[in-house]
C-alpha positions as CSV (number, residue, x, y, z in Angstrom):
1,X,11.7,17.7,-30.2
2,X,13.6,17.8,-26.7
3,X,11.4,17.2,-23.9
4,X,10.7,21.2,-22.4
5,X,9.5,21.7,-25.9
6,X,6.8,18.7,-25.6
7,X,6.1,20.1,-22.4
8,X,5.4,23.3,-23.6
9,X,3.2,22.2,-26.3
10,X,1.3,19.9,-23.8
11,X,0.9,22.9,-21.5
12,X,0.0,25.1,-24.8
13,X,-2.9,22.5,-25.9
14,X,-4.2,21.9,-22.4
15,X,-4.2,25.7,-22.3
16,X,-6.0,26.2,-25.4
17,X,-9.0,23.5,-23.9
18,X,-8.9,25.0,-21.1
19,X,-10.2,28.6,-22.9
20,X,-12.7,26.5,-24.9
21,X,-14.1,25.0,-21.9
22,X,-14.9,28.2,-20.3
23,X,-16.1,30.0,-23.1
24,X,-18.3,27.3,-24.6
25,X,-18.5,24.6,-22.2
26,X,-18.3,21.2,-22.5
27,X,-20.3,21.5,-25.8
28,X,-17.8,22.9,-27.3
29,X,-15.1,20.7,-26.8
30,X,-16.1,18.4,-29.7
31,X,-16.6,22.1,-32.4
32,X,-13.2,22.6,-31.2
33,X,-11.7,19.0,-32.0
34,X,-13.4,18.5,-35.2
35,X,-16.0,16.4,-33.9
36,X,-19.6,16.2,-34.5
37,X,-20.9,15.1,-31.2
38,X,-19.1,14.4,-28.4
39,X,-18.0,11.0,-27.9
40,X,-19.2,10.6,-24.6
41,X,-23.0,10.1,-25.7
42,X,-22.1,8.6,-29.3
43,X,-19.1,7.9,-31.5
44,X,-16.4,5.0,-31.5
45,X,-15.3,5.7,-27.5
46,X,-18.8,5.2,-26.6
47,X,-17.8,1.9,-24.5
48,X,-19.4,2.7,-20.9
49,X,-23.0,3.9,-21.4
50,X,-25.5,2.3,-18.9
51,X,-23.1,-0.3,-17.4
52,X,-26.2,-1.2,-14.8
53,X,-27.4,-3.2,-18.3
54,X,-24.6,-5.3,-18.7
55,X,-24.3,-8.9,-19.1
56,X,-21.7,-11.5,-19.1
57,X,-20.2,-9.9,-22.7
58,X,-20.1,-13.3,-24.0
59,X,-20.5,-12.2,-27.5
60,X,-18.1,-13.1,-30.3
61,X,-16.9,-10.9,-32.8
62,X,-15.6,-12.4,-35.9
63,X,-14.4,-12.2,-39.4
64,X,-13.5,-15.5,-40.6
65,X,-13.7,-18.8,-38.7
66,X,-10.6,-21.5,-37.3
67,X,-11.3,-24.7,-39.3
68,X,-9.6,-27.1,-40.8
69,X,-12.8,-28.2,-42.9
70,X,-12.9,-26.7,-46.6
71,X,-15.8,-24.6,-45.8
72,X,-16.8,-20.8,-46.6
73,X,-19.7,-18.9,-46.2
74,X,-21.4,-16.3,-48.4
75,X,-22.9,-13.5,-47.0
76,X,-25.0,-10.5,-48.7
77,X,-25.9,-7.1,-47.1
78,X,-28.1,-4.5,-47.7
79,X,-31.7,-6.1,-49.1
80,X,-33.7,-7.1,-49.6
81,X,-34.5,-5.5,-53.3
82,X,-36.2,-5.6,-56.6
83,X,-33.3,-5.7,-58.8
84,X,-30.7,-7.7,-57.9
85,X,-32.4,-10.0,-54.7
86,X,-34.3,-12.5,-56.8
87,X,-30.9,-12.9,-59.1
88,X,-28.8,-13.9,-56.2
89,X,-31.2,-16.1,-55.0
90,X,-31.8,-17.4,-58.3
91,X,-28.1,-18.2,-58.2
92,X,-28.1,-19.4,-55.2
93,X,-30.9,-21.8,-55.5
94,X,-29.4,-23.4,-58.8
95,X,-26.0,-24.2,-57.2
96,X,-28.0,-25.6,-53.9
97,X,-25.7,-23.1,-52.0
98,X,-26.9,-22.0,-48.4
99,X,-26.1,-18.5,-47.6
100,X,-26.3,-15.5,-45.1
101,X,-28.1,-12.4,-45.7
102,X,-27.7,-9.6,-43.4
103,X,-31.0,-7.5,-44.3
104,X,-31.6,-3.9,-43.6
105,X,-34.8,-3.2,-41.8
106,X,-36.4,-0.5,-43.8
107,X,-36.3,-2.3,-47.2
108,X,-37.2,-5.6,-45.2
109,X,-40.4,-3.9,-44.5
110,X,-40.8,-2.5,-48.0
111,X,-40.2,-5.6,-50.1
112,X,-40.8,-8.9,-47.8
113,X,-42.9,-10.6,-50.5
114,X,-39.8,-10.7,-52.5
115,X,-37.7,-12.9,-49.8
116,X,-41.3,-14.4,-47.1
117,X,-40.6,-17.8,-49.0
118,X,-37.3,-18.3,-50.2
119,X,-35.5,-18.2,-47.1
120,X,-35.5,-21.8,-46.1
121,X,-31.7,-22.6,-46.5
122,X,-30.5,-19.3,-46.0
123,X,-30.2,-17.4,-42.6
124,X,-30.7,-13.8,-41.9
125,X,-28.8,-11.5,-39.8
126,X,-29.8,-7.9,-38.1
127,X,-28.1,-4.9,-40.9
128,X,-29.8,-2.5,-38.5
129,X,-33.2,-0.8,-39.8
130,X,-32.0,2.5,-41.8
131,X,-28.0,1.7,-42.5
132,X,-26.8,4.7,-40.7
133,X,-23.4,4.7,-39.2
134,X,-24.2,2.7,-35.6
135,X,-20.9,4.3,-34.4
136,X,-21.9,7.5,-34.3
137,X,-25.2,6.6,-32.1
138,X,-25.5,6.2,-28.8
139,X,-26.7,2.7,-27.3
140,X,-30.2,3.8,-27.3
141,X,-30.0,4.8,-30.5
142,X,-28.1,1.6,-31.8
143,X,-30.8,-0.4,-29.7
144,X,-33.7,1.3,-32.0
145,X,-32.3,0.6,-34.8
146,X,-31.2,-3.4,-34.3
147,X,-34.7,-3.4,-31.8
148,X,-36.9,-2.4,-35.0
149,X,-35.1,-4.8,-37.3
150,X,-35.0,-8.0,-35.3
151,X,-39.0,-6.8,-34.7
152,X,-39.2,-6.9,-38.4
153,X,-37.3,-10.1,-39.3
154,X,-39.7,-12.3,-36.9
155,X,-42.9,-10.4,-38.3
156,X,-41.8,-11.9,-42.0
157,X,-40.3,-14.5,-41.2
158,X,-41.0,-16.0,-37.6
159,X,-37.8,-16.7,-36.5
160,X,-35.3,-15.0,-34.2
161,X,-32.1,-13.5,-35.4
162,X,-28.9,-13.8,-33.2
163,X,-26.3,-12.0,-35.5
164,X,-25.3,-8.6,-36.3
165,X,-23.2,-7.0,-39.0
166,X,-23.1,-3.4,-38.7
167,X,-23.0,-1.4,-41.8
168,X,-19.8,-0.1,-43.5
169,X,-18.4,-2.8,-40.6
170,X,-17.9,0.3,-38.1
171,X,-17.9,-0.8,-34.6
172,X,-18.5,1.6,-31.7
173,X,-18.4,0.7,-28.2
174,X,-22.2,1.5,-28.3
175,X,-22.6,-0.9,-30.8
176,X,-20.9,-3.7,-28.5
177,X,-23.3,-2.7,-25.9
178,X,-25.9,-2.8,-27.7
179,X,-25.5,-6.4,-29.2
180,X,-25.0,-7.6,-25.5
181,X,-28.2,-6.7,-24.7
182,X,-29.9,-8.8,-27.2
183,X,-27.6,-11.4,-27.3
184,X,-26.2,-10.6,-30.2
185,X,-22.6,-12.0,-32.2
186,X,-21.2,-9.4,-34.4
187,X,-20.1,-10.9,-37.8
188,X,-17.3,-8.8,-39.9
189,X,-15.8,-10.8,-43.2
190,X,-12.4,-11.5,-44.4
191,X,-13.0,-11.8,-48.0
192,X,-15.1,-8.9,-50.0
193,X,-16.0,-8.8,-53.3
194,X,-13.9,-5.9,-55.4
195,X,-15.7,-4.9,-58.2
196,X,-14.5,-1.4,-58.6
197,X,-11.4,-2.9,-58.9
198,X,-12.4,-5.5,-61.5
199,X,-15.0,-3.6,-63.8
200,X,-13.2,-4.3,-66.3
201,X,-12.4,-8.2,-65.8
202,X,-15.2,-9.5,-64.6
203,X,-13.7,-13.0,-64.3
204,X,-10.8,-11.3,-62.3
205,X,-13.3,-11.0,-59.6
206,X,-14.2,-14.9,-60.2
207,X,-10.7,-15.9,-59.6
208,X,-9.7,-13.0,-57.2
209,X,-12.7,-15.0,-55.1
210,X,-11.8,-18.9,-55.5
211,X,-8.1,-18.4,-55.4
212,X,-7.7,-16.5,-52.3
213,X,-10.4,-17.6,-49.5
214,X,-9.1,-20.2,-47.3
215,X,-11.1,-22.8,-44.7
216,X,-13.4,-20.8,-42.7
217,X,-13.6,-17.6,-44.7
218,X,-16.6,-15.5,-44.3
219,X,-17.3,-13.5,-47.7
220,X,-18.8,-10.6,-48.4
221,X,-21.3,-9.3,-51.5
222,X,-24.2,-7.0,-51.8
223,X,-27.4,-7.5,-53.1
224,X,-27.9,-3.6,-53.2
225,X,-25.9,-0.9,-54.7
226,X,-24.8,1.0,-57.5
227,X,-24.5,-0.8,-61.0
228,X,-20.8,-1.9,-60.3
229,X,-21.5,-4.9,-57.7
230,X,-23.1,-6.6,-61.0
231,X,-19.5,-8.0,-61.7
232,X,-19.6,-10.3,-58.5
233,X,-23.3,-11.4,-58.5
234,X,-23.1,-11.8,-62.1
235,X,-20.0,-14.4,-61.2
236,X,-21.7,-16.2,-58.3
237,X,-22.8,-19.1,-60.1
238,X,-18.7,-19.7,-61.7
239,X,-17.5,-18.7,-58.0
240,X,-19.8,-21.7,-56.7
241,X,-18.8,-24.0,-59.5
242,X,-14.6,-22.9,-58.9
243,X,-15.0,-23.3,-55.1
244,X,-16.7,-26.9,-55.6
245,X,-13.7,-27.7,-58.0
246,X,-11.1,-26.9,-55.1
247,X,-12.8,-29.2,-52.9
248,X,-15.3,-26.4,-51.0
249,X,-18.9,-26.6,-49.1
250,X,-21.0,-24.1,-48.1
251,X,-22.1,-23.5,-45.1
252,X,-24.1,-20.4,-43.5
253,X,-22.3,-18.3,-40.3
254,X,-23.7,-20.2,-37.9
255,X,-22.9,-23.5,-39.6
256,X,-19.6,-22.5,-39.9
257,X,-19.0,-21.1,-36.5
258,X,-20.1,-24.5,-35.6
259,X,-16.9,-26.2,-37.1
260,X,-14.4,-24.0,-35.2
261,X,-11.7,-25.5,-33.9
262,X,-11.4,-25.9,-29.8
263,X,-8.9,-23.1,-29.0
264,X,-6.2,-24.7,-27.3
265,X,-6.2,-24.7,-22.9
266,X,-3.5,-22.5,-21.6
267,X,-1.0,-24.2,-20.0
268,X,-1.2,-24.3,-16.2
269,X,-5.4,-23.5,-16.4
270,X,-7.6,-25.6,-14.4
């Protein structure tokens, strides 16, 4: 495309706003790009709302942590639950394996007696209070939902939480925002299980597991869901006992984020 004919599309597009500014206002922008709501108030370019709230933005985000040690943690979202909670903790239990569990708020709520006193080794993390999509709220919205969750998680189990996963892993500027506020580090994985892929092999999704994650890997499984995540937490117990073969420990996030390596000083800083 020579450049008069990208002008002329530019000028065409800016045009057609233009028209759908004045005939709908700025409400209509968002109809007219395919958009829900406008991103301005909500949505992944929500990364300027109330800047008189900002801190320092010292928070991490991370999926895996820098370490030489042969350490990995295990992480679970979506719980707590009838069904499938106890077995993982079962399993857990029986291999002495610490773990993270990133709990939803609203089944927190419904089923604490399942989890108020088996927690001990384990550490929970904020997995907001409903599982919507926190990239497509705004910060007070975001805020409501991690607000009412960490609320929850000291009610059951009186401790604070520092950590945030956000469901699906989408991450919005409001999100960002909104974990500054409460001090928050945001915690992503680099190893998930891949069950759907493995339905049929069930100790494909052993191996896939304790061949592949490296120092410092952060896994994820769930300990809610449709009948297909069975392949993983049915393996957790040969995962544990593969991993301990290779040489592996256990740690939770915040034990491993405690073994990163220093990052190296720039040259030339003070």
């Amino acid at each position: 495309m020579t450049m008069n004919r990208r002008a002329a599309l530019r000028a065409a597009l800016f045009t057609a706003g233009g028209a759908a500014l004045g005939a709908t206002g700025v409400a209509g922008v968002p109809k007219l790009l395919g958009w829900d709501r406008p991103p301005v108030s909500g949505g992944y370019a929500a990364a300027a709302d109330a800047p008189e709230t900002l801190k320092a933005a010292n928070l991490s985000v991370r999926y895996f942590v820098e370490t030489d040690e042969p350490v990995v943690a295990f992480t679970f979202d979506d719980g707590p639950a009838p069904n499938w909670t106890p077995m993982v903790l079962d399993a857990l239990d029986e291999a002495g394996v610490p773990a993270t569990f990133f709990m939803v708020g609203g089944n927190l709520e419904k089923h604490a007696d399942l989890v108020r006193n088996r927690m001990g080794r384990h550490e929970i993390g904020n997995h907001s209070w409903s599982h919507d999509d926190l990239a497509t709220l705004d910060r007070a919205g975001v805020l409501d939902e991690l607000n009412r969750t960490h609320d929850m998680i000291k009610k059951v189990f009186g401790r604070e939480t520092t950590m945030l996963r956000p469901p699906y892993g989408h991450l919005g500027g409001s999100t960002v925002l909104a974990a500054d506020c409460l001090d928050y580090d945001i915690v992503l994985w680099s190893h998930l299980m891949r069950e759907l892929h493995f339905q049929n092999d069930p100790d494909g999704q052993v191996r896939d597991i304790v061949n592949n994650v490296k120092p410092g890997s952060i896994i994820l499984a769930h300990d809610v869901g449709k009948d297909h995540r069975l392949v993983s937490l049915r393996g957790l117990s040969a995962m544990f006992a593969g991993l301990k073969a290779r040489g592996y420990r256990f740690a939770t996030v915040s034990e491993l984020i405690a073994l990163e390596k220093p990052k190296p000083t720039a040259p030339g800083a003070a």
